[in-house]
SEVEXLO-429687 format. One record per residue: residue number from 0; residue in one letter; x, y, z of N, C-alpha, C in turn. Coordinates in nm, 4 decimals. Atoms other than C-alpha are relative to their C-alpha. Example, Ala and Ser with C-alpha at 12.3 -4.5 7.8 and 13.67 -1.06 7.14 Angstrom:
<nodes>
node num->0 residu->A n_px->0.0890 n_py->-0.1190 n_pz->0.0000 ca_px->1.2300 ca_py->-0.4500 ca_pz->0.7800 c_px->0.0900 c_py->0.1200 c_pz->0.0000
node num->1 residu->S n_px->-0.0820 n_py->-0.1190 n_pz->-0.0060 ca_px->1.3670 ca_py->-0.1060 ca_pz->0.7140 c_px->-0.0770 c_py->0.1090 c_pz->0.0730
</nodes>
This chain:
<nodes>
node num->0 residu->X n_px->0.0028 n_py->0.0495 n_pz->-0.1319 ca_px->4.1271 ca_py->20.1672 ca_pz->4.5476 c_px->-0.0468 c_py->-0.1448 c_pz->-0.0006
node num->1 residu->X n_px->0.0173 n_py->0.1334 n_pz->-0.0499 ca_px->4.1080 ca_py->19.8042 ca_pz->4.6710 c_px->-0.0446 c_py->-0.0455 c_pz->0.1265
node num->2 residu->X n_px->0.0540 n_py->0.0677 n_pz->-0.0980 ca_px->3.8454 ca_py->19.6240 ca_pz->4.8944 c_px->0.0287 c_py->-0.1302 c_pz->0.0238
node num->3 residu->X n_px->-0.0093 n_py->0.1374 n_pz->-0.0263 ca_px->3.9532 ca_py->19.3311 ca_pz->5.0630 c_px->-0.1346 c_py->-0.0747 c_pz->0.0380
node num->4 residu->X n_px->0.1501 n_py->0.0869 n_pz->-0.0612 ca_px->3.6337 ca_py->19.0914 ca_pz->5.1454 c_px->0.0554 c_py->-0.0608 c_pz->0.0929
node num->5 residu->X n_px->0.0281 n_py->0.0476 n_pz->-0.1482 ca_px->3.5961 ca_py->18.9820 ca_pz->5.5229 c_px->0.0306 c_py->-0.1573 c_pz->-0.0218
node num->6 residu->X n_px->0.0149 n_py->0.1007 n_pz->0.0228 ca_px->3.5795 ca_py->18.6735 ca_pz->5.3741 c_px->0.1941 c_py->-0.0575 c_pz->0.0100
node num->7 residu->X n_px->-0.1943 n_py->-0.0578 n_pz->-0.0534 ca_px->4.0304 ca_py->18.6925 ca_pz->5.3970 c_px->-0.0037 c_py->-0.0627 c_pz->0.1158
node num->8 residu->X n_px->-0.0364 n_py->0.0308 n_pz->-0.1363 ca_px->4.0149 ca_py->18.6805 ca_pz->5.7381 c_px->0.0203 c_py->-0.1562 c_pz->0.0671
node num->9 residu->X n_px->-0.0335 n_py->0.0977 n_pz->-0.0952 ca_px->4.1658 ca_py->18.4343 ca_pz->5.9797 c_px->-0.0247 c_py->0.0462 c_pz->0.1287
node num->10 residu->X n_px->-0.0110 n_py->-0.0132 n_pz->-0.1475 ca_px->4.0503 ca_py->18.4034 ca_pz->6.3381 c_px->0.1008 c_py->-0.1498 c_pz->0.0388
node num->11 residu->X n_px->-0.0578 n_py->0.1647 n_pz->-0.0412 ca_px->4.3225 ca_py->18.1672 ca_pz->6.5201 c_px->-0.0230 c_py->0.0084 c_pz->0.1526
node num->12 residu->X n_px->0.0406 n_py->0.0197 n_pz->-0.1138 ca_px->4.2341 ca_py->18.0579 ca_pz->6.8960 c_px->0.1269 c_py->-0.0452 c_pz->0.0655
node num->13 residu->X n_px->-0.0989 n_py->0.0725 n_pz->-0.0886 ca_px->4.4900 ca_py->17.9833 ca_pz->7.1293 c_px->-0.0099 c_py->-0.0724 c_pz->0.1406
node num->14 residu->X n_px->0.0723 n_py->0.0583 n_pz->-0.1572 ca_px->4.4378 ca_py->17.7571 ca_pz->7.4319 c_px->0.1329 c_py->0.0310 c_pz->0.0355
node num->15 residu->X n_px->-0.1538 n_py->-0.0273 n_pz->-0.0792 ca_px->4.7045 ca_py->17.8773 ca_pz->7.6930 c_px->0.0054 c_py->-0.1752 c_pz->0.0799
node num->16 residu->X n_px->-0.0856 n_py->0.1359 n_pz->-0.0428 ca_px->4.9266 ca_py->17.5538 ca_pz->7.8484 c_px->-0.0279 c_py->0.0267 c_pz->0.1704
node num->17 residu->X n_px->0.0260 n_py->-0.0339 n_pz->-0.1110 ca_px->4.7810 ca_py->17.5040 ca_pz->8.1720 c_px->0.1177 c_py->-0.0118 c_pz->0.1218
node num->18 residu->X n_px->-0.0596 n_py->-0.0535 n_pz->-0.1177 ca_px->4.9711 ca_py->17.6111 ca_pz->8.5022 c_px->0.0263 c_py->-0.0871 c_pz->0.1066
node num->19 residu->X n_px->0.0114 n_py->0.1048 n_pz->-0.0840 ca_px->5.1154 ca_py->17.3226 ca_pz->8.6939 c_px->0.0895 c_py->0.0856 c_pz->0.1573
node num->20 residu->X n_px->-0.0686 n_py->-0.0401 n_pz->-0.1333 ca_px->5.1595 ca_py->17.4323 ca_pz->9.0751 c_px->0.0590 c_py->-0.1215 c_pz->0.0954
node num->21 residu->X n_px->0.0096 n_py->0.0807 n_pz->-0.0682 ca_px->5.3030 ca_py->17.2089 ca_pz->9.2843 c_px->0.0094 c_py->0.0418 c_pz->0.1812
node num->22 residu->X n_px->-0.0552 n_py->-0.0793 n_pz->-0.1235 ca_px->5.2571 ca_py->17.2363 ca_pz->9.6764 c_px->-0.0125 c_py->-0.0961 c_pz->0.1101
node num->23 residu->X n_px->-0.0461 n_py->0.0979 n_pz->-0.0898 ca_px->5.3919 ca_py->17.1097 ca_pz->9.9673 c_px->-0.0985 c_py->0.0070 c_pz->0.1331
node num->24 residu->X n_px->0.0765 n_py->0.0044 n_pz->-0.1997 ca_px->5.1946 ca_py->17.0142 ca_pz->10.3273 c_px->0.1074 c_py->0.1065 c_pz->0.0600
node num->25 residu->X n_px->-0.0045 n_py->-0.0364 n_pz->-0.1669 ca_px->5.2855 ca_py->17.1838 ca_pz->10.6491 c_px->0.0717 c_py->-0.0896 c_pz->0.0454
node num->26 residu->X n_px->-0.0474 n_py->0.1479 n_pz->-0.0864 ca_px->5.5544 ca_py->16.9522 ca_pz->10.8322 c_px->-0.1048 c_py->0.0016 c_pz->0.1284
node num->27 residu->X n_px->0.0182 n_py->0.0438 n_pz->-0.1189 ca_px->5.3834 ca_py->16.7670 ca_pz->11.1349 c_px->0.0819 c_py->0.0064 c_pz->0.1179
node num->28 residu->X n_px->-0.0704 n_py->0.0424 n_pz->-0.1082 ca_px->5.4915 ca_py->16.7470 ca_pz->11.4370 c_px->-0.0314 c_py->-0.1336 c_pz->0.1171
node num->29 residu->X n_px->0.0536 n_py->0.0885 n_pz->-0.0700 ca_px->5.4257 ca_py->16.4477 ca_pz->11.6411 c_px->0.0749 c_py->-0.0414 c_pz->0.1095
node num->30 residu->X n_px->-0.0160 n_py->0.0709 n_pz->-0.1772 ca_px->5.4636 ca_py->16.2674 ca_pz->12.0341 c_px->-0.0396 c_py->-0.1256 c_pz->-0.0462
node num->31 residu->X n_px->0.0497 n_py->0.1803 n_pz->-0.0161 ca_px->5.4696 ca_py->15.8871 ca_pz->12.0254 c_px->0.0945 c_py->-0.0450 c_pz->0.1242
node num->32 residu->X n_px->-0.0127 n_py->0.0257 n_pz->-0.1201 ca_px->5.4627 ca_py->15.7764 ca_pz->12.3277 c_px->0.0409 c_py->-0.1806 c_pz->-0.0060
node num->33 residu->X n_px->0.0150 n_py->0.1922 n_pz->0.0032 ca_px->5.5854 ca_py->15.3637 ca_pz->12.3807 c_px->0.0173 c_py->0.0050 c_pz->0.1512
node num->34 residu->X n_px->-0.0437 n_py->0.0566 n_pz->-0.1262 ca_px->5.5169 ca_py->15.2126 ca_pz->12.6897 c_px->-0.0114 c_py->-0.1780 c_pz->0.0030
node num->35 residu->X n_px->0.0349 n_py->0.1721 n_pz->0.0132 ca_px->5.5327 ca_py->14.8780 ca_pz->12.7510 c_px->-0.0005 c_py->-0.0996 c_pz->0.1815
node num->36 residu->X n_px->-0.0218 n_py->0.0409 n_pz->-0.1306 ca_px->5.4462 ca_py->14.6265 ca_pz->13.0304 c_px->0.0379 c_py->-0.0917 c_pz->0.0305
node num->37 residu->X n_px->-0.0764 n_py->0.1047 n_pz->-0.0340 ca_px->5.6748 ca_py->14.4148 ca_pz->13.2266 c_px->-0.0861 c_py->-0.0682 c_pz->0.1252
node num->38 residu->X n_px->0.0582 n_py->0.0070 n_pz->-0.1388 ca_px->5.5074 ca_py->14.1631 ca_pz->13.4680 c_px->0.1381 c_py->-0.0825 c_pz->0.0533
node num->39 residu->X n_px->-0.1099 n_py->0.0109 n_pz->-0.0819 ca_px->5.7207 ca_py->14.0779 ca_pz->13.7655 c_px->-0.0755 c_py->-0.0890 c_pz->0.0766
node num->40 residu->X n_px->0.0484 n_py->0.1260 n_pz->-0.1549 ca_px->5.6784 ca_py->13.7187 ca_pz->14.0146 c_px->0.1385 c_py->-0.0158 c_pz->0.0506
node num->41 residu->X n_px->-0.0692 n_py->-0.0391 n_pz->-0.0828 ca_px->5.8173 ca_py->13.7728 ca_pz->14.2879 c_px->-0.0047 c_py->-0.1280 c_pz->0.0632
node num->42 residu->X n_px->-0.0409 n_py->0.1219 n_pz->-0.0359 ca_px->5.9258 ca_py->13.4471 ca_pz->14.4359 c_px->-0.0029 c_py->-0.0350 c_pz->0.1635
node num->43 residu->X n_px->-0.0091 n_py->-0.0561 n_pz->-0.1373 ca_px->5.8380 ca_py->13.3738 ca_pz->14.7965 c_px->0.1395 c_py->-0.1073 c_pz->0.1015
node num->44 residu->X n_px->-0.1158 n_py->0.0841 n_pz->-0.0426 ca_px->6.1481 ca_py->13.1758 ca_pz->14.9986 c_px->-0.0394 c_py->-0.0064 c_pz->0.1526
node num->45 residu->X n_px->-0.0139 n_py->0.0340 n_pz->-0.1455 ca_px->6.1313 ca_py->12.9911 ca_pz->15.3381 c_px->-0.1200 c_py->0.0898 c_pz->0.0485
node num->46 residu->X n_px->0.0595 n_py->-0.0249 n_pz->-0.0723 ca_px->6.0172 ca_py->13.2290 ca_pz->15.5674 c_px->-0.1308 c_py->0.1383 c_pz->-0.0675
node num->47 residu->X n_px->0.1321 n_py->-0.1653 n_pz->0.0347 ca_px->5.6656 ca_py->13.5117 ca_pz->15.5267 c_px->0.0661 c_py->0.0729 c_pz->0.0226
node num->48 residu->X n_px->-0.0549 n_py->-0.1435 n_pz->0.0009 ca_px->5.7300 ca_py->13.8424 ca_pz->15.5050 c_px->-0.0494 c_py->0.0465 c_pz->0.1911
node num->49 residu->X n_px->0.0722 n_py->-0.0945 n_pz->-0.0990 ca_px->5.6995 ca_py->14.0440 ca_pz->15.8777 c_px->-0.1274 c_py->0.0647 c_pz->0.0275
node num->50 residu->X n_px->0.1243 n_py->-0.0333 n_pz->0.0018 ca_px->5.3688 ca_py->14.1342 ca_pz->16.0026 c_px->-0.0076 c_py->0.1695 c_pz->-0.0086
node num->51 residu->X n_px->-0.0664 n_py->-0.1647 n_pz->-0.0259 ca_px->5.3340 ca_py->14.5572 ca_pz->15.9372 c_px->0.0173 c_py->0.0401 c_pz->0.1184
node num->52 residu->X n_px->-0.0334 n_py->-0.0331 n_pz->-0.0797 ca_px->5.4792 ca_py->14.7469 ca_pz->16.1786 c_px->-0.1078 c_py->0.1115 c_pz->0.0109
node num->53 residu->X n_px->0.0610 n_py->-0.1265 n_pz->-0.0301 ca_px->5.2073 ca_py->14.9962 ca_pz->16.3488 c_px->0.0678 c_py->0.0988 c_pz->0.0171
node num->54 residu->X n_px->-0.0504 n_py->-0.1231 n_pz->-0.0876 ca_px->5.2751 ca_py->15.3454 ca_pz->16.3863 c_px->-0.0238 c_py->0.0363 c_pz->0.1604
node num->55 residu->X n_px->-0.0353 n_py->-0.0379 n_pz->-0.1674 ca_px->5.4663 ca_py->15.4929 ca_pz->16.7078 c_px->-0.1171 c_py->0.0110 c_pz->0.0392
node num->56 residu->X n_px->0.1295 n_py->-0.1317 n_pz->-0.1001 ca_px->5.1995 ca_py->15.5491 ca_pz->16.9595 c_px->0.0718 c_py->0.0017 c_pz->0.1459
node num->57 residu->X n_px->-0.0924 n_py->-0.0329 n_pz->-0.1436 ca_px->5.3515 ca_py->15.6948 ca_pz->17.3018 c_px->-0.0862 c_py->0.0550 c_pz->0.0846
node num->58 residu->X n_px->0.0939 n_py->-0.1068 n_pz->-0.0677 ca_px->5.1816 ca_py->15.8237 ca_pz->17.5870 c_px->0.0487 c_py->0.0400 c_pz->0.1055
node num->59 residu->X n_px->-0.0846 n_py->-0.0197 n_pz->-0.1616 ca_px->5.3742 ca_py->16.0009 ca_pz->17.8401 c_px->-0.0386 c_py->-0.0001 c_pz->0.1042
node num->60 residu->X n_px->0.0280 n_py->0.0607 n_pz->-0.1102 ca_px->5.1874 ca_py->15.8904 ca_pz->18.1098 c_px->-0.1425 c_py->-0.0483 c_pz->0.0396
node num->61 residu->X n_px->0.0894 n_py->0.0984 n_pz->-0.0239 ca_px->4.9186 ca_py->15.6865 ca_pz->18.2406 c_px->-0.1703 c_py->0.1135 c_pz->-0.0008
node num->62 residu->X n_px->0.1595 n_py->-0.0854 n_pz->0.0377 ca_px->4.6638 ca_py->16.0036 ca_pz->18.2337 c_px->0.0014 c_py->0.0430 c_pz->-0.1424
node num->63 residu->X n_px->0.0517 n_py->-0.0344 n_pz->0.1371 ca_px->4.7131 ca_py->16.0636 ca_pz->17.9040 c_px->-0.0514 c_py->-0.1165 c_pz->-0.1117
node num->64 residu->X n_px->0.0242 n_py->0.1310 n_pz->0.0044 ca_px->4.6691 ca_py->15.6815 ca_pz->17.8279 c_px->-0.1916 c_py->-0.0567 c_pz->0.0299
node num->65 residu->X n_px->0.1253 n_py->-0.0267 n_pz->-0.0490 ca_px->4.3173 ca_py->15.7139 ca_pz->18.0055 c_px->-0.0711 c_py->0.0638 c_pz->-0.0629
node num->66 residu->X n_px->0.0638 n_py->-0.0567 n_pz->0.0487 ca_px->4.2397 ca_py->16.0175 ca_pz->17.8466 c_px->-0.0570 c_py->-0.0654 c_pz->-0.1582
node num->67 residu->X n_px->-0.0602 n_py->0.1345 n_pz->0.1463 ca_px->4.3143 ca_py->15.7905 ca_pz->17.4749 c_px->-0.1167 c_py->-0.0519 c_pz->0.0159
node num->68 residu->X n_px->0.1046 n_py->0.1339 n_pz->0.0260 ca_px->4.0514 ca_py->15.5432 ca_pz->17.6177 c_px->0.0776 c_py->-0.1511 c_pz->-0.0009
node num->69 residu->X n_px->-0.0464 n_py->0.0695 n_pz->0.0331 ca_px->4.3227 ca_py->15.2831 ca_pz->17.5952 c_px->0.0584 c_py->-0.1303 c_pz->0.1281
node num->70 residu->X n_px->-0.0500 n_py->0.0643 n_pz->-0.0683 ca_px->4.3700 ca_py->15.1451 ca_pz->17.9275 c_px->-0.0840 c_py->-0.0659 c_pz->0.0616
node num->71 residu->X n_px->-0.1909 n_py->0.0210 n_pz->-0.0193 ca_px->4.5243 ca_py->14.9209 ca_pz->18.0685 c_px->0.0902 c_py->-0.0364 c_pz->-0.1627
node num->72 residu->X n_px->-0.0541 n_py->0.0144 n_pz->0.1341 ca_px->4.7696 ca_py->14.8706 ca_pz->17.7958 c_px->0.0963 c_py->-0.1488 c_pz->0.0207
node num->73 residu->X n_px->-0.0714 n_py->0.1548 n_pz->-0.0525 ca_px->4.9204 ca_py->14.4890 ca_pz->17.8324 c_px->0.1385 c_py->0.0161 c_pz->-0.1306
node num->74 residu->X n_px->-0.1354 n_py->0.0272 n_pz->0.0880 ca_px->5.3227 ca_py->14.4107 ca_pz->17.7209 c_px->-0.0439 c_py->-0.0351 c_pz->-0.1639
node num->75 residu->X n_px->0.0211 n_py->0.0883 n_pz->0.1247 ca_px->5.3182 ca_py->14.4087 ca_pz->17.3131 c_px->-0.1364 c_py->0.0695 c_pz->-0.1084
node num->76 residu->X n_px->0.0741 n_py->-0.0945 n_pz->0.0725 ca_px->5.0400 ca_py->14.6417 ca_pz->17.2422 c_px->0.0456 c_py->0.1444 c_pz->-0.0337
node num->77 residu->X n_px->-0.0249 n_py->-0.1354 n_pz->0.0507 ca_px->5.0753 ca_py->14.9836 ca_pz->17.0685 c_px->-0.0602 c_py->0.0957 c_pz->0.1503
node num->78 residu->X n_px->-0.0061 n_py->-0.1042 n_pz->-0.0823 ca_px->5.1536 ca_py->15.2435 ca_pz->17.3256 c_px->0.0168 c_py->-0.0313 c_pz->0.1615
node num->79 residu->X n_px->-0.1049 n_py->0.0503 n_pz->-0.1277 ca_px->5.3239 ca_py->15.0100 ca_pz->17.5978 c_px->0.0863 c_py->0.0953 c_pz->0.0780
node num->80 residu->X n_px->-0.1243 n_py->-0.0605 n_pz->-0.0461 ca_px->5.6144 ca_py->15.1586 ca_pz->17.7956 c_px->0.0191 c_py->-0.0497 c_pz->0.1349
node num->81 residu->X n_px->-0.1078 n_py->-0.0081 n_pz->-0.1493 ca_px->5.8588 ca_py->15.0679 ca_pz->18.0823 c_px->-0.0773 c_py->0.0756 c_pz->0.0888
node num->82 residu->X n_px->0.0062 n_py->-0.1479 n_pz->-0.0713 ca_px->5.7625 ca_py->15.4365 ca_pz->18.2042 c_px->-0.1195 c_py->-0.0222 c_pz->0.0520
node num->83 residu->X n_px->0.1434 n_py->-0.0348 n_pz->-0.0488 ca_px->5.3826 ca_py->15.3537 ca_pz->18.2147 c_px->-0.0323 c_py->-0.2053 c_pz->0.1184
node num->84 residu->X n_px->0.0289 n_py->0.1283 n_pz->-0.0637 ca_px->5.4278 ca_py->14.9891 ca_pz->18.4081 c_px->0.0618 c_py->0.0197 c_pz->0.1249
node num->85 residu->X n_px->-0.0791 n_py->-0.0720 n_pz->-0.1104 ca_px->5.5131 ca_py->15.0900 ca_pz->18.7287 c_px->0.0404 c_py->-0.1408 c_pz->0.0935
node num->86 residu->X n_px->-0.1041 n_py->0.0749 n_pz->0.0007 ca_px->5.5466 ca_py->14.7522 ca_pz->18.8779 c_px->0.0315 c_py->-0.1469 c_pz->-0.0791
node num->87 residu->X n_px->-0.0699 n_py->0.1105 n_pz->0.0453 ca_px->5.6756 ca_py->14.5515 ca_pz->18.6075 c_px->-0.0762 c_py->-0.1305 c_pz->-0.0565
node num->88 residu->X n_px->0.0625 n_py->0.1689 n_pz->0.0361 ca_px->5.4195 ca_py->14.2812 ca_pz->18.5322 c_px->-0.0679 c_py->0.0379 c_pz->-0.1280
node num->89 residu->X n_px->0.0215 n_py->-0.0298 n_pz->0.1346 ca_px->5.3701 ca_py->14.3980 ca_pz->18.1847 c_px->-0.1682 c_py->0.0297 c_pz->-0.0236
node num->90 residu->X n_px->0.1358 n_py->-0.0847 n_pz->0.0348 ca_px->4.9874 ca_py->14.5416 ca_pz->18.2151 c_px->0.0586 c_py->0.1797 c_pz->0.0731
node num->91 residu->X n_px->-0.0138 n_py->-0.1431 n_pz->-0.0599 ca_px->5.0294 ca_py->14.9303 ca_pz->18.2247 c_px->-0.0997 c_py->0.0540 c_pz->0.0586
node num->92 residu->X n_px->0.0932 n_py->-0.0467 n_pz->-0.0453 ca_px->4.8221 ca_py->15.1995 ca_pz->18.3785 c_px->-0.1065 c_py->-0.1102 c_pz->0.0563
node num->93 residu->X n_px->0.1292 n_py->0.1096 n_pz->0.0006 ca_px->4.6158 ca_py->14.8951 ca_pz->18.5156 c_px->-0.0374 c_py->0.1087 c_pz->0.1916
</nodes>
């Protein structure tokens, strides 16, 4: 019979080849907003602009004109009328 001696032996080591992963993002999603600002001169010609126009005021008749607080009401003021000048000389309800 034949003893081999330990001394024989080979240990061999192997390093394994490391593991390349590659990985991708998540697409984005994105909002881009562009605004941009234009300035505007407005050019004025000859004549001013109209003075504002008040809102209607009406009062169908000379007691409800009173009740208002508003009288007399002279030609040209808000809440005039023909109807409320009875004769004609352009102060109403007077």
């Amino acid at each position: 019979m034949y003893i081999i001696p330990d001394a024989l032996t080979e240990t061999v080591t192997v390093t394994p080849e490391p593991v390349v992963e590659t990985v991708y993002p998540e697409p984005v999603v994105a909002t881009v907003v562009v605004t941009e600002t234009v300035e505007v001169h407005l050019q004025q010609q000859g004549m001013p602009a109209p003075p504002p126009v008040a809102a209607a005021t009406y009062y169908p008749n000379c007691t409800a004109a009173r009740a208002a607080g508003v009288t007399p009401i002279y030609q040209g003021e808000p809440g005039y009328g023909t109807h409320l000048d009875r004769d004609g000389d352009g102060i109403a309800c007077e």
